[in-house]
C-alpha positions, -999 to 999 in steps of 0.1 A, spaced: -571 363 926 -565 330 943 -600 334 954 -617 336 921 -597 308 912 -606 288 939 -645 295 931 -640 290 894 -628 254 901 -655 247 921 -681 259 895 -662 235 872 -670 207 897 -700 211 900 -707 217 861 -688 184 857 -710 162 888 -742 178 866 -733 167 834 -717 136 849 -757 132 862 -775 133 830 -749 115 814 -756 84 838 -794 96 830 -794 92 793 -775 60 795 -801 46 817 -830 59 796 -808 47 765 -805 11 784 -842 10 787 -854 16 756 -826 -6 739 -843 -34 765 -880 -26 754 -872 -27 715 -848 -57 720 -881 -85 714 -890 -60 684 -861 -61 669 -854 -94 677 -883 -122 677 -858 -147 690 -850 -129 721 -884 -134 736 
């Protein structure tokens, strides 16, 4: 019992580190679009 405790915690982890990954992924891919559209949307910023 401890056992399968032990390894469900670890697949928790690890599903955690993953989404944790394409969390930071998005934001980064969210960052540069919001930077490419920024001189669109803004003339002023150029």
């Amino acid at each position: 019992q401890t056992h399968v405790g032990l390894s469900a915690l670890a697949e928790i982890k690890t599903y955690v580190k993953n989404l944790t990954r394409v969390y930071n992924y998005h934001e980064k891919c969210n960052m540069l679009i919001i930077n490419s559209l920024s001189p669109i949307m803004n003339p002023t910023f150029q």
